[in-house]
OpenMM code with the backbone's topology and positions (N, CA, C; nanometers):
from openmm import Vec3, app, unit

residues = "UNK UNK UNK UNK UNK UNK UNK UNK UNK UNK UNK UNK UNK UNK UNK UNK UNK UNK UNK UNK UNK UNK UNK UNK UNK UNK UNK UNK UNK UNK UNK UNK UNK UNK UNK UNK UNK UNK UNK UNK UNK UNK UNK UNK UNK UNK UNK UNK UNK UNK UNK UNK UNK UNK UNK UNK UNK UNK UNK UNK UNK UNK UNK UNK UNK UNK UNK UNK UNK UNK UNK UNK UNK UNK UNK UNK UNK UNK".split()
positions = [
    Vec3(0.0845, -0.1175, 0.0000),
    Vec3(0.0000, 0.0000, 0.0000),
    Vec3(0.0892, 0.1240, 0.0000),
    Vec3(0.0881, 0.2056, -0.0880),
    Vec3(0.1352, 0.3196, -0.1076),
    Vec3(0.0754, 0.4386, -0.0140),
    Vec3(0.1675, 0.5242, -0.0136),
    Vec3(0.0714, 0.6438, 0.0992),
    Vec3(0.1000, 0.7520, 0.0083),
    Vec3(-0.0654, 0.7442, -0.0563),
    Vec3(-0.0932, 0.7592, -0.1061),
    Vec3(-0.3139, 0.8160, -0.1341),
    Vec3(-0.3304, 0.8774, -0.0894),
    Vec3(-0.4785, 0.9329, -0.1165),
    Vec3(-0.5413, 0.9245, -0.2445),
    Vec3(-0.6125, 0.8047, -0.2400),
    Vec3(-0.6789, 0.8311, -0.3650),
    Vec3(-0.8229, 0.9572, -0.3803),
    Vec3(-0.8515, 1.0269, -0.2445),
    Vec3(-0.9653, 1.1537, -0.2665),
    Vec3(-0.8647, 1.2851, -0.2979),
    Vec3(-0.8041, 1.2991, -0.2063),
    Vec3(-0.7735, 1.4283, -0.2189),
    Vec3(-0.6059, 1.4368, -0.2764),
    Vec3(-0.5538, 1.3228, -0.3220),
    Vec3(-0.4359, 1.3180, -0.3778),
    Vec3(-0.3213, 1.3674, -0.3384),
    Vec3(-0.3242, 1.3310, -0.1926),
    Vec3(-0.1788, 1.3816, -0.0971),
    Vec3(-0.1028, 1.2431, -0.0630),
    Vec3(0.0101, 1.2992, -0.1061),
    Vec3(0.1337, 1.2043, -0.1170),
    Vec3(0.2878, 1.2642, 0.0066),
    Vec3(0.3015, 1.1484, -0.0060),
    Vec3(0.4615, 1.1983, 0.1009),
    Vec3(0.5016, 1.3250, 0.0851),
    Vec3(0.5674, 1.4189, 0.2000),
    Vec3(0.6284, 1.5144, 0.1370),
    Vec3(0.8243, 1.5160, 0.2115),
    Vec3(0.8910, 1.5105, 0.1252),
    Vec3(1.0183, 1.5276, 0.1552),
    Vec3(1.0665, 1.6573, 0.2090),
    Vec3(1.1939, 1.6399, 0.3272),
    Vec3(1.2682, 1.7259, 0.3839),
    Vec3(1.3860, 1.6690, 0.4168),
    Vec3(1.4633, 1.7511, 0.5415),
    Vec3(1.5565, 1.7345, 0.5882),
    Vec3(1.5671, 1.6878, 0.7496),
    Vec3(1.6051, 1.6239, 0.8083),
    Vec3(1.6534, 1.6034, 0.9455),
    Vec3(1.7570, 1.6961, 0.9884),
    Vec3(1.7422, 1.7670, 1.0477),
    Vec3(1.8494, 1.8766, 1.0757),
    Vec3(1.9042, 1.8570, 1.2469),
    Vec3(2.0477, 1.8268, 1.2467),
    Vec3(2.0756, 1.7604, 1.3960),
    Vec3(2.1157, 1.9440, 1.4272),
    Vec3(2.1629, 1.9007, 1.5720),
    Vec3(2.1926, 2.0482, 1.6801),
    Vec3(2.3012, 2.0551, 1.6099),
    Vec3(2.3981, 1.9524, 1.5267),
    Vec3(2.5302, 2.0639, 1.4383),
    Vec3(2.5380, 2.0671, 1.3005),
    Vec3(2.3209, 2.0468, 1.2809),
    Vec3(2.2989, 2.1402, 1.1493),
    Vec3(2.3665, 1.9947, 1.0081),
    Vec3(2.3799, 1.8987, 1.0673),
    Vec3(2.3960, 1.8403, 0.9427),
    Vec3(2.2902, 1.7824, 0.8753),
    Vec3(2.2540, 1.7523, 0.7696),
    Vec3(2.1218, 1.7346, 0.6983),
    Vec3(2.1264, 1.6363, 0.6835),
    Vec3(2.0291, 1.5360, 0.6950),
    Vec3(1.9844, 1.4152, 0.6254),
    Vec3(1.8405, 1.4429, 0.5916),
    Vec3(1.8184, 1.3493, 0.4633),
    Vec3(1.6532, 1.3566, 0.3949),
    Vec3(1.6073, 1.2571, 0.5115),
    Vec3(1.4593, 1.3044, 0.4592),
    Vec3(1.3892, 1.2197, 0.5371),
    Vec3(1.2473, 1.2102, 0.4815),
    Vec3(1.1102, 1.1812, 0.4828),
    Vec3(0.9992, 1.1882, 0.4240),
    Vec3(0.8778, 1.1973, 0.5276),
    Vec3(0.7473, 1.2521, 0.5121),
    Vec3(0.6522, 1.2767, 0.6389),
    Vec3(0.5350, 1.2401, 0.5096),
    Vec3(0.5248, 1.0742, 0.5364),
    Vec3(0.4277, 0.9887, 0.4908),
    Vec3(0.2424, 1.0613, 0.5875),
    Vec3(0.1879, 1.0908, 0.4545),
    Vec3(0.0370, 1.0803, 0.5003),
    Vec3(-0.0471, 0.9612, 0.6142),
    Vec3(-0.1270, 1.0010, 0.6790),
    Vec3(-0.1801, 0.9234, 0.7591),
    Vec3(-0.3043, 0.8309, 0.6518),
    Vec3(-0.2660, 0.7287, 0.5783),
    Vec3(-0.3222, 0.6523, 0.4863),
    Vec3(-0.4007, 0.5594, 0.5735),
    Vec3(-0.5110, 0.5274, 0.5593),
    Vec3(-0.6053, 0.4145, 0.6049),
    Vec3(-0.6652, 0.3089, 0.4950),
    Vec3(-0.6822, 0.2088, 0.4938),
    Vec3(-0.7606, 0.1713, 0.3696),
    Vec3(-0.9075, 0.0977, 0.4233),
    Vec3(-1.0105, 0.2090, 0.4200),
    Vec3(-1.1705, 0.1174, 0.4209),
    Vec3(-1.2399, 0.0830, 0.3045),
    Vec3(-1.3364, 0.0315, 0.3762),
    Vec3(-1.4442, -0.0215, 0.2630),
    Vec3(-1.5678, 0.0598, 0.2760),
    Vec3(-1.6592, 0.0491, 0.1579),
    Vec3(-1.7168, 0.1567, 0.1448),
    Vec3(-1.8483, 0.0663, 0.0738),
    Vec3(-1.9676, 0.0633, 0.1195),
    Vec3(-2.0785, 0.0179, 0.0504),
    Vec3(-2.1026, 0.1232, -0.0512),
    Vec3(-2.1018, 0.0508, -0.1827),
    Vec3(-2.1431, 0.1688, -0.3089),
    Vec3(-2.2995, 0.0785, -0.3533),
    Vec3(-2.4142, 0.2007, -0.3091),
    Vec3(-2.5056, 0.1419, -0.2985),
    Vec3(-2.5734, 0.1244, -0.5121),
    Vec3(-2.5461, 0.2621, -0.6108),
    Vec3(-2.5390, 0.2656, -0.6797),
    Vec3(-2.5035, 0.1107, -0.7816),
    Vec3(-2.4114, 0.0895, -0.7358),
    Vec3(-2.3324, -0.0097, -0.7800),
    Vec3(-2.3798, -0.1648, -0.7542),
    Vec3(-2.4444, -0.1495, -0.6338),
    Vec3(-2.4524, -0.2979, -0.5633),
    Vec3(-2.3622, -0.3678, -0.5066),
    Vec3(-2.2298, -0.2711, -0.4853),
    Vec3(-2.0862, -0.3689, -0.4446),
    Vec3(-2.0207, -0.3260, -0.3168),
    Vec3(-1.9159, -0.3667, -0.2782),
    Vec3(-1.8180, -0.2865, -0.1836),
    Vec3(-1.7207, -0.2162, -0.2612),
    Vec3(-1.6669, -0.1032, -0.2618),
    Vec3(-1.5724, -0.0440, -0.2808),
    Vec3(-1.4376, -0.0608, -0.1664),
    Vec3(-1.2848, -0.0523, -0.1878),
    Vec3(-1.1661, -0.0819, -0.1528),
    Vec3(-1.1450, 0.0794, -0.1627),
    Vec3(-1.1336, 0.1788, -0.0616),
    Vec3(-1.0471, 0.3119, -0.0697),
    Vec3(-0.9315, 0.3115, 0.0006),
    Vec3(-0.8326, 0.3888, -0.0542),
    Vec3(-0.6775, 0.4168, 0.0855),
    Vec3(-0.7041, 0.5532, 0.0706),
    Vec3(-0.7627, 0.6433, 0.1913),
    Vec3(-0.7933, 0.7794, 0.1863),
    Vec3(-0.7360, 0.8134, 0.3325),
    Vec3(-0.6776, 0.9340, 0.3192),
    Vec3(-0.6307, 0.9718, 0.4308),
    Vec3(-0.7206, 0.9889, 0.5495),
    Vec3(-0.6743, 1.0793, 0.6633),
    Vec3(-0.7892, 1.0264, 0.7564),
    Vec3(-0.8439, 1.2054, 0.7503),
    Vec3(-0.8614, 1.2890, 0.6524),
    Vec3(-0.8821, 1.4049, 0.6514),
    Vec3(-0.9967, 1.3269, 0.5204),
    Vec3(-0.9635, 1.2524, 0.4360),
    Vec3(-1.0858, 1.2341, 0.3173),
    Vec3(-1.1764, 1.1481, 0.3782),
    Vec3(-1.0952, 1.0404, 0.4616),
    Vec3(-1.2067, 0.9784, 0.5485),
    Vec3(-1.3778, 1.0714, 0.6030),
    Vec3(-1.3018, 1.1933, 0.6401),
    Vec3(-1.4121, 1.2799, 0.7231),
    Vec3(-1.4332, 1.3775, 0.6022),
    Vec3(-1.4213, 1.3718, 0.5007),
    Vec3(-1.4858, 1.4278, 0.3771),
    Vec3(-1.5933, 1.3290, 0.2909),
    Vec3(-1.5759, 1.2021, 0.3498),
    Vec3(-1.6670, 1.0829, 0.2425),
    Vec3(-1.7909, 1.1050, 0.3641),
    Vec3(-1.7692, 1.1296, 0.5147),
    Vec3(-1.8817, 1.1390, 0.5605),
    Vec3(-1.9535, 1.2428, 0.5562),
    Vec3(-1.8909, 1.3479, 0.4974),
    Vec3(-1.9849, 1.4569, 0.4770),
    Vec3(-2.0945, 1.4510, 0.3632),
    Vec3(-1.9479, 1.4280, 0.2432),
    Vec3(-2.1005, 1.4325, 0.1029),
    Vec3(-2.0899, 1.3165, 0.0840),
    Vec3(-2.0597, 1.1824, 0.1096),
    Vec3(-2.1101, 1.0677, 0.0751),
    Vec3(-1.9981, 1.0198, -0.0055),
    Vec3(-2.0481, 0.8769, -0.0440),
    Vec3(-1.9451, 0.7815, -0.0826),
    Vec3(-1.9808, 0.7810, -0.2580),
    Vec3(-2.1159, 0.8381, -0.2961),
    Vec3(-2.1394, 0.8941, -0.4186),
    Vec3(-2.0868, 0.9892, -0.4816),
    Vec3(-2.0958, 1.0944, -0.4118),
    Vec3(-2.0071, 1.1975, -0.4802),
    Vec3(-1.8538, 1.1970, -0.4813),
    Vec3(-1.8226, 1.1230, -0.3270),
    Vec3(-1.6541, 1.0989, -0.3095),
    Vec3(-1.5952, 0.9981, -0.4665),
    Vec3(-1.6966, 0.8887, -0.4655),
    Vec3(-1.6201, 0.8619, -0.6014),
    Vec3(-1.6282, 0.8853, -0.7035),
    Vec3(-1.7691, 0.9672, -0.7311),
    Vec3(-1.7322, 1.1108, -0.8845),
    Vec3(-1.6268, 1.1692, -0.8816),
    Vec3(-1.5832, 1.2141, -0.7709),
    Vec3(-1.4278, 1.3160, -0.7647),
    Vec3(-1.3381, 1.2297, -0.8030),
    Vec3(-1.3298, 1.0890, -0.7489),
    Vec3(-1.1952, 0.9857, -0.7871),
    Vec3(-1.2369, 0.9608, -0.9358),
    Vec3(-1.3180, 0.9277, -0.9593),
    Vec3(-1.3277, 0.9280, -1.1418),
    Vec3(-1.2918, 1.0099, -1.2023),
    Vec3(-1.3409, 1.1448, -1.1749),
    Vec3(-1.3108, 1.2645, -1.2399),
    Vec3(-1.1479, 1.2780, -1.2589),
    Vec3(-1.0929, 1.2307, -1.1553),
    Vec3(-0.9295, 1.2816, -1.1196),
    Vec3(-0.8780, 1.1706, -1.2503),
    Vec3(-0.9366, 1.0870, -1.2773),
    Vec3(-0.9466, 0.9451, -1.3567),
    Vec3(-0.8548, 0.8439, -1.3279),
    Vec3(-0.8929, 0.8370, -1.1840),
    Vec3(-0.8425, 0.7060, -1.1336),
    Vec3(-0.9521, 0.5843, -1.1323),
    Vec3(-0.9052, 0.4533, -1.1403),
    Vec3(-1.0017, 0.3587, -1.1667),
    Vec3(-1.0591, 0.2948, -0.9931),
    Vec3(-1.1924, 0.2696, -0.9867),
    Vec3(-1.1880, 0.1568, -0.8865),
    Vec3(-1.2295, 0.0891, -0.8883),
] * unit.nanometer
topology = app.Topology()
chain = topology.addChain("A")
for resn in residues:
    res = topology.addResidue(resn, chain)
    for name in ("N", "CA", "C"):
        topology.addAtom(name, app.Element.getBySymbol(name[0]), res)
């Protein structure tokens, strides 16, 4: 599983580790990825999402209908 959002399309973001004598190492600050399931009533099926836990509380607002018009639209498959 990639961390990776399939709603709102937030991915790792890279930096630096910076010690007290300032030497740099990379490092990465992975999204908080979850993967649920989702009754798609439209459909008759279960849906498989990995949505962060910020789209999580966006599918309960407008629904698991419109959440996956937006993932189509973006034209990802599910």
């Amino acid at each position: 599983m990639s961390a990776h959002c399939q709603l709102t399309g937030l991915k790792p973001v890279f930096g630096n580790n910076v010690s007290h004598s300032h030497r740099r190492t990379r490092r990465r600050w992975n999204p908080n990825v979850q993967q649920r399931r989702f009754w798609l009533p439209s459909e008759g099926r279960f849906v498989k999402l990995t949505l962060s836990a910020r789209a999580i509380k966006t599918v309960d607002k407008i629904g698991i209908e419109q959440a996956v018009a937006r993932i189509r639209a973006r034209g990802e498959r599910i």
